[in-house]
C-alpha positions in Angstrom: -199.6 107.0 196.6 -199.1 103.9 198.6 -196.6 101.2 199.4 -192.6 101.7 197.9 -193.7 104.8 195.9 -195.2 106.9 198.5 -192.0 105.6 201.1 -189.6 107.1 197.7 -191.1 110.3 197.5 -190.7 111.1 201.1 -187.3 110.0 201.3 -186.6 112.5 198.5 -187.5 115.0 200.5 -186.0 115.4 204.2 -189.1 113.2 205.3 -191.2 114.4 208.7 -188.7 115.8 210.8 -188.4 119.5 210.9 -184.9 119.7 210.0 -182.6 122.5 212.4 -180.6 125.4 210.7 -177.1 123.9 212.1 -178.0 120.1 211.4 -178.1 119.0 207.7 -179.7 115.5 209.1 -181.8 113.4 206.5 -183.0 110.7 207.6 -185.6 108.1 205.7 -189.0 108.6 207.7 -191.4 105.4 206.3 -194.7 106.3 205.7 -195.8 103.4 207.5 -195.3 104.8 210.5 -196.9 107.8 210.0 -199.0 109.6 212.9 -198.0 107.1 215.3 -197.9 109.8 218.4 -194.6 110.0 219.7 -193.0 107.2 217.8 -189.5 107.9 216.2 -188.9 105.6 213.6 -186.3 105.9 210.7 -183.4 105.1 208.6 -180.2 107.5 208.8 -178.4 108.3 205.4 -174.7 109.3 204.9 -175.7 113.2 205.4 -174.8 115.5 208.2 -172.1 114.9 210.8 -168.4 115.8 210.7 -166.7 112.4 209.8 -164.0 112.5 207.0 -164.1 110.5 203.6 -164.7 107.3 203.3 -167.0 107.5 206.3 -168.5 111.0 205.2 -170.5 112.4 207.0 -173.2 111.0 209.3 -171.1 107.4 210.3 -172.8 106.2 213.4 -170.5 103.1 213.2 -168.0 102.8 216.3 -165.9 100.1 214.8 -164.9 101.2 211.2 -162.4 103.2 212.0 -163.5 106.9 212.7 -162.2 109.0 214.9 -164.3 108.5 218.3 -164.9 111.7 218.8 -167.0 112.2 215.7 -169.0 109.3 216.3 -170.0 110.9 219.4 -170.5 114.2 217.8 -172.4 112.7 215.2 -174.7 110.8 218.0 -175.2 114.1 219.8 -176.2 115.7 216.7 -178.7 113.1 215.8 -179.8 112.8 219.1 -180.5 117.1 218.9 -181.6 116.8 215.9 -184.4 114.0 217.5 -185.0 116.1 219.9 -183.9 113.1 222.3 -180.9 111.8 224.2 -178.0 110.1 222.6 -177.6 107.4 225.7 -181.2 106.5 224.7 -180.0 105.1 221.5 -179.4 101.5 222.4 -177.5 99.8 219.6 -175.6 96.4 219.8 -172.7 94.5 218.5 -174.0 92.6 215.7 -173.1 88.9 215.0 -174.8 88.1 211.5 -177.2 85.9 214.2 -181.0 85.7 215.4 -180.7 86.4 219.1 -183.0 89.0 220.3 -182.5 91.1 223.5 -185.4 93.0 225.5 -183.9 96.0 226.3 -185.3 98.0 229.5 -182.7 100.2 230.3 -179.8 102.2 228.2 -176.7 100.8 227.5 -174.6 99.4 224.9 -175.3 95.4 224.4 -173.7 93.0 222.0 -174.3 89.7 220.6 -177.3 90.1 219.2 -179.3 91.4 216.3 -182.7 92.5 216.8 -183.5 94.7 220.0 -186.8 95.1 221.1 -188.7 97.2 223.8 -191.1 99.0 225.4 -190.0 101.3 227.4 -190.5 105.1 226.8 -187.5 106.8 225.8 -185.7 104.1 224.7 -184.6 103.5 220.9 -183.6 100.6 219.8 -181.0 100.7 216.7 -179.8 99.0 214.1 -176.2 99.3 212.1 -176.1 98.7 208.2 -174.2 99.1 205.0 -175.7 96.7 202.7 -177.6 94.4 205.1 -181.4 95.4 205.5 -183.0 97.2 208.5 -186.0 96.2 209.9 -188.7 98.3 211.9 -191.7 97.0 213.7 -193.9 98.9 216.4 -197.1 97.5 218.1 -199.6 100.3 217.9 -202.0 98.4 221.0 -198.5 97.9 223.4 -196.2 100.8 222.2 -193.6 98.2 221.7 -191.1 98.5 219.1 -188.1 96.1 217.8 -185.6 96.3 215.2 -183.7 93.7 213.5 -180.5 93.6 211.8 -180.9 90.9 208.3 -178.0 90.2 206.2 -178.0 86.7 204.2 -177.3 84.7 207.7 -180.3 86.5 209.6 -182.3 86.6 207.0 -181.9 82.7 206.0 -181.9 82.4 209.7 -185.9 84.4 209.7 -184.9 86.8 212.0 -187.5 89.0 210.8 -190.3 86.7 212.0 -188.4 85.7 214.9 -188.5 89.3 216.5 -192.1 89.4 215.5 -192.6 86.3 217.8 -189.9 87.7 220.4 -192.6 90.9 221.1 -195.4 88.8 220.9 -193.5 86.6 224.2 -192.4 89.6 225.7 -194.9 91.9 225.0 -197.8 90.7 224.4 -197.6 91.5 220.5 -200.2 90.8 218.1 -198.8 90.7 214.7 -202.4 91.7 213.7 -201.6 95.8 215.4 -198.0 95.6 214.1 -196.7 98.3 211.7 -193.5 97.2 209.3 -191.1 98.6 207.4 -188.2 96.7 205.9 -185.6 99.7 205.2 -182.3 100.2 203.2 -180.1 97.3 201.8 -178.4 96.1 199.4 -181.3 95.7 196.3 -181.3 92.2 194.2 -179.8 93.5 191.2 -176.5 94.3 192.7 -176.2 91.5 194.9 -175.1 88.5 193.6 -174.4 85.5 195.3 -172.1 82.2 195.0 -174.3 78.3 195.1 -173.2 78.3 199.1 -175.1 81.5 200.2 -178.5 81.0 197.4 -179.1 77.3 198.5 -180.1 78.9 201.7 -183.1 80.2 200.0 -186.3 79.8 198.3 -186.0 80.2 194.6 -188.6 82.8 194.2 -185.8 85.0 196.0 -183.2 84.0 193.5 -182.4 85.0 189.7 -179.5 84.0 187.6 -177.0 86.5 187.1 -176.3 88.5 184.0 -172.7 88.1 185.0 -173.2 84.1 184.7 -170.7 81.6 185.7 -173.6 80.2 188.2 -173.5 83.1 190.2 -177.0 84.5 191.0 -178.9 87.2 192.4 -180.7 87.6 195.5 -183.4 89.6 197.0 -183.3 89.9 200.7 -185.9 92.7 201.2 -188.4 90.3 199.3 -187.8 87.5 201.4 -187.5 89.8 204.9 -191.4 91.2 203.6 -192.7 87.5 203.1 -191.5 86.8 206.6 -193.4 89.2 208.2 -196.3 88.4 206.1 -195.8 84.9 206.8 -195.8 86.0 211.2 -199.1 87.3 210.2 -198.3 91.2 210.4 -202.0 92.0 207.5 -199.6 92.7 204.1 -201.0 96.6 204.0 -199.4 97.2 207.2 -196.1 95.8 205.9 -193.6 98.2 203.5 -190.1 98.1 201.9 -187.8 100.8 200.9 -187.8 101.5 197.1 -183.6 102.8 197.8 -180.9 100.7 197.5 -177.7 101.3 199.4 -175.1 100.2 196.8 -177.0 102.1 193.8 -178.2 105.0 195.6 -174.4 106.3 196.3 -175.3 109.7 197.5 -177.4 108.8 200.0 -176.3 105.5 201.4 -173.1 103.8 203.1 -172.5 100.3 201.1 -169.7 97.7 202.3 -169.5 96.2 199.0 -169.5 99.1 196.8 -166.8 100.4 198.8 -165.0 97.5 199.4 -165.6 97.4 203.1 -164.0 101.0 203.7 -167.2 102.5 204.3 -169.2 104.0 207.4 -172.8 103.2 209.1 -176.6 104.4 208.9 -178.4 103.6 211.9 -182.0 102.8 211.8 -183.9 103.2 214.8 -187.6 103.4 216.9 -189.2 103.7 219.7 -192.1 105.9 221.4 -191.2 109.0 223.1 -191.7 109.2 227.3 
């Protein structure tokens, strides 16, 4: 199997990772990225950690409302079970904008959302809970970047823009670029007032069963066609067959849980 399906099965299981007898971390491990030496690449869900409901377990969200000393316990655990450091996670606050840092040393940035780098040992991270993750890694550079794409970054192309960041940067040809376009919030539960769909093509966009003008809209579509459209070849490009308000077990969702919710982290970069 290829593409969404063979992503889905692997999520089903505890993906890649060799999981540790203390740690009941399972993560999302895209296919994509598969045999890439050294690169960690993946999608946290709501298991493992010690947070309390409604941030149960794994919330890797400092500003939600958790105690801080389980955010940092659930850091250090991810980081264990990683088998790397949790001050090389580099995460950012995130402004529902495009502006994209080069990150070279650790740290905790904000402002923007979409890091990229390439620097060994160094993992650049994204926060979500309904907005889509996005992964790219230059397999010619060893550069990696991840975005952050709700409806404002993703009408604002984000996705393409941190394509075109590594390429500055880096060096980047979208033509050695692996992508994977992770867990959000899928089109049939997101619907949409006339403010937020005029921002988008209409091939992303389907009336609502709920009617009253209200429609639907599918952000991992359009996040995939940007990519595409920065030239990254469309077999290198995949999408996440989960959805984060559906798939309640696995996934933190802002709008199923009516902004009481924790964070998944999503996350790459190569090994030193």
């Amino acid at each position: 199997m290829t593409g969404i399906e063979d992503d889905t099965c692997l999520q089903r299981t505890i993906g890649r990772q060799t999981m540790q007898p203390d740690l009941n971390i399972t993560p999302l491990n895209p296919s994509i990225f598969a045999g890439v030496p050294s690169l960690v690449a993946l999608q946290t869900t709501r298991s493992g950690g010690v947070s309390g409901a409604p941030l149960d377990s794994l919330n890797l969200g400092t500003h939600v409302g958790d105690d801080p000393a389980c955010v940092r316990e659930n850091y250090r655990q991810l980081g264990a079970f990683l088998g790397i450091g949790p001050k090389s996670i580099v995460t950012t606050g995130q402004v529902h904008g495009t502006e994209i840092a080069v990150v070279t040393a650790p740290g905790k940035l904000d402002g923007y959302d979409a890091l990229i780098t390439n620097v060994r040992g160094l993992f650049v991270g994204i926060l979500t809970a309904d907005c889509y993750p996005i992964l790219i890694h230059d397999r010619r550079t060893g550069a990696s970047g991840a975005a952050h794409a709700g409806w404002q970054g993703t009408a604002g192309r984000i996705a393409e823009k941190t394509v075109n960041a590594m390429r500055d940067a880096f060096g980047t040809r979208p033509a050695d670029c692996l992508a994977w376009v992770g867990t959000g919030i899928s089109a049939e539960h997101y619907e949409i007032g006339d403010e937020v769909a005029a921002r988008f093509d209409h091939r992303y966009l389907k009336a609502s069963p709920s009617g009253e003008g209200r429609q639907l809209l599918d952000l991992s579509a359009a996040n995939r066609d940007q990519l595409l459209e920065a030239d990254i070849p469309a077999e290198q490009v995949q999408c996440s067959g989960f959805c984060s308000y559906r798939d309640a077990d696995l996934f933190f969702s802002y709008r199923r849980d009516n902004g009481k919710t924790g964070r998944m982290l999503a996350l790459i970069g190569v090994k030193s």
